[in-house]
C-alpha positions as CSV (number, residue, x, y, z in Angstrom):
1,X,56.3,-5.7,67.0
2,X,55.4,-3.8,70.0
3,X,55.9,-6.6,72.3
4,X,59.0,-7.6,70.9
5,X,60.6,-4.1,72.1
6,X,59.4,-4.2,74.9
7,X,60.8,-7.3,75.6
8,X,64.2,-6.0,73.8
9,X,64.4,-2.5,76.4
10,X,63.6,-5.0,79.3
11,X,66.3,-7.3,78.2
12,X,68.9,-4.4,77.5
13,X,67.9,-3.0,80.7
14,X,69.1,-6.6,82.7
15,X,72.2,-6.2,80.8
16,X,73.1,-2.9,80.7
17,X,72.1,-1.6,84.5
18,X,73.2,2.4,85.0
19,X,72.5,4.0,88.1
20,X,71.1,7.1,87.8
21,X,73.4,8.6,90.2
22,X,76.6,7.1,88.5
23,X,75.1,8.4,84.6
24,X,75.6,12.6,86.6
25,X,78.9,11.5,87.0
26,X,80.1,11.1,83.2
27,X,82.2,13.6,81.4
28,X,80.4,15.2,79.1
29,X,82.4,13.7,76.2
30,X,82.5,10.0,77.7
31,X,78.5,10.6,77.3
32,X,79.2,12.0,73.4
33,X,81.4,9.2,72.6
34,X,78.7,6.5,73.5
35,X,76.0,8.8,72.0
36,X,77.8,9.0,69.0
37,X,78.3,5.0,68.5
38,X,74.3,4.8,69.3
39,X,73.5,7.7,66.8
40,X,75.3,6.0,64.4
41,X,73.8,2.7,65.0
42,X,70.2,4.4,64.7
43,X,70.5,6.1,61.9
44,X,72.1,3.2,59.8
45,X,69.8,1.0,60.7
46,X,67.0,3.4,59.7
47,X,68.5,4.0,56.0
48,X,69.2,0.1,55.8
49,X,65.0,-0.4,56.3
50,X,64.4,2.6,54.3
51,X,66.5,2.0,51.4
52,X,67.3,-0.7,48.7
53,X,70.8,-0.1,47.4
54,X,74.8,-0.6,47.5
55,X,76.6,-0.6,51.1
56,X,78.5,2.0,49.8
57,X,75.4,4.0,48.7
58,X,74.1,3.3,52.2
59,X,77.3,4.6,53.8
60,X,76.6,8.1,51.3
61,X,73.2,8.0,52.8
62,X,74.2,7.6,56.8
63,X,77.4,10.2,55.9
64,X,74.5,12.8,55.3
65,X,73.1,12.5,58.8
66,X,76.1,11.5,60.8
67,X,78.1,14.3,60.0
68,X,78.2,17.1,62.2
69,X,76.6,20.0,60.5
70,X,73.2,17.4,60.1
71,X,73.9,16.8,64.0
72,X,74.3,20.5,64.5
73,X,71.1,21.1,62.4
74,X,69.0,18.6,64.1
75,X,70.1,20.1,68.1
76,X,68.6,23.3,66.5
77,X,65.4,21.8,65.2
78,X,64.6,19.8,68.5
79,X,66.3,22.1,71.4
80,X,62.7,23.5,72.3
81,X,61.2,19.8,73.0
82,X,63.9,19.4,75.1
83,X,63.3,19.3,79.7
84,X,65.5,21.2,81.5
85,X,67.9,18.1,82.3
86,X,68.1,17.4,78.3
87,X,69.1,20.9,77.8
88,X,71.4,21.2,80.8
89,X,72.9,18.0,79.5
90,X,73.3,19.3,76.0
91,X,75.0,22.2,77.2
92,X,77.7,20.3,79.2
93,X,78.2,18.3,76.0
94,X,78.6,21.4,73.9
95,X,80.5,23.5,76.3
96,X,83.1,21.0,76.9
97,X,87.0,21.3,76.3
98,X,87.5,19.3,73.2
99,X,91.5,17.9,72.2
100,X,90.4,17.8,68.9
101,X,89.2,19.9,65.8
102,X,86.6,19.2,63.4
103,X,87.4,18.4,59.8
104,X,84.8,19.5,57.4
105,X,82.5,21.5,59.7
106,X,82.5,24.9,61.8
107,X,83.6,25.2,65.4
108,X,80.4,25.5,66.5
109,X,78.4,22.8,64.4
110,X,80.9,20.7,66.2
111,X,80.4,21.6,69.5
112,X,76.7,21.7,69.1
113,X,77.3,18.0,67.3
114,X,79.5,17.1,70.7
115,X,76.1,18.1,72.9
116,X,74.0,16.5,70.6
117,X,75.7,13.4,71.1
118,X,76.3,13.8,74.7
119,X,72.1,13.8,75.0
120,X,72.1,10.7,72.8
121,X,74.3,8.9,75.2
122,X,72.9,10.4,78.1
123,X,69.2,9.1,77.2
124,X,70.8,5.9,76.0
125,X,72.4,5.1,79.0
126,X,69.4,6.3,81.4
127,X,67.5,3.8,79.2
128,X,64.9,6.3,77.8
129,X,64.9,4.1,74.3
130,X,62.0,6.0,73.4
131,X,62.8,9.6,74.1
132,X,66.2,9.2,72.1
133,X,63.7,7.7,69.3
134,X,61.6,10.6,69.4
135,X,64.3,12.8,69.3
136,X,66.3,11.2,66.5
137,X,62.8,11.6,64.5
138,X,62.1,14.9,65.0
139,X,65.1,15.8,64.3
140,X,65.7,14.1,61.0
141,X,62.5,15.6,59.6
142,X,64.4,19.2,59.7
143,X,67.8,17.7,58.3
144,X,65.9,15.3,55.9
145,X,63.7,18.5,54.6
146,X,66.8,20.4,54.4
147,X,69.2,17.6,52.3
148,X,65.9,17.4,50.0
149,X,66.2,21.1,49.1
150,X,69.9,20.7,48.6
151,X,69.1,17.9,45.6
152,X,66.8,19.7,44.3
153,X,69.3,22.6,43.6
154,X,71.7,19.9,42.1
């Protein structure tokens, strides 16, 4: 299995070159709107190998970590593992003028959702497959812990 990652990073490397220099260059949201296709791609195909069920009950499943209050939530739960560039990234993402509102969160869970997602893209696109991976994990752990307590209140 290990191989056969290796050999898909190398191959999405050749595909996909960035220059490091170029990735600085990105707006802040052109890095949240690839890190949010990316997320979403992660985290779906985790609940499709960790669940059995109905598309639609995998589409309740993703909704719970896709939203921006789980994003908002996991940025809080992973921020200290993050190096100086992750964090200064994050920030830029966060910080940045957005034309649009959020819909069923705060102002701030979606501006710390627009960071998270601008790290996402940022480590996708520098090709750091296994950073974002860590990330992601850690970071589900604290949302996954916290949607647990919420069923067991239902």
């Amino acid at each position: 299995m290990e191989e056969n990652l290796t050999a898909l990073e190398a191959a999405m490397r050749r595909a996909l070159p960035v220059d490091e220099k170029d990735l600085r260059a990105y707006s802040p949201l052109t890095l949240a709107f690839i890190g949010d296709g990316i997320y979403d791609l992660l985290i779906r195909t985790l609940v499709v190998t960790d669940y059995r069920c109905s598309v639609n009950r995998l589409h309740q499943r993703t909704a719970h970590y896709v939203k921006a209050s789980a994003q908002s939530r996991m940025i809080e739960s992973i921020y200290s593992l993050l190096d100086e560039e992750e964090q200064a990234i994050y920030r830029r993402g966060r910080n940045a003028k957005m034309a649009t509102m959020a819909k069923h969160a705060t102002m701030m869970e979606y501006k710390r959702a627009t960071g998270f997602e601008a790290l996402m893209g940022y480590l996708y696109l520098k090709g750091d497959y296994s950073r974002l991976c860590f990330l992601v994990r850690k970071g589900l752990e604290a949302v996954h812990a916290h949607f647990q307590g919420m069923e067991q209140v239902e």
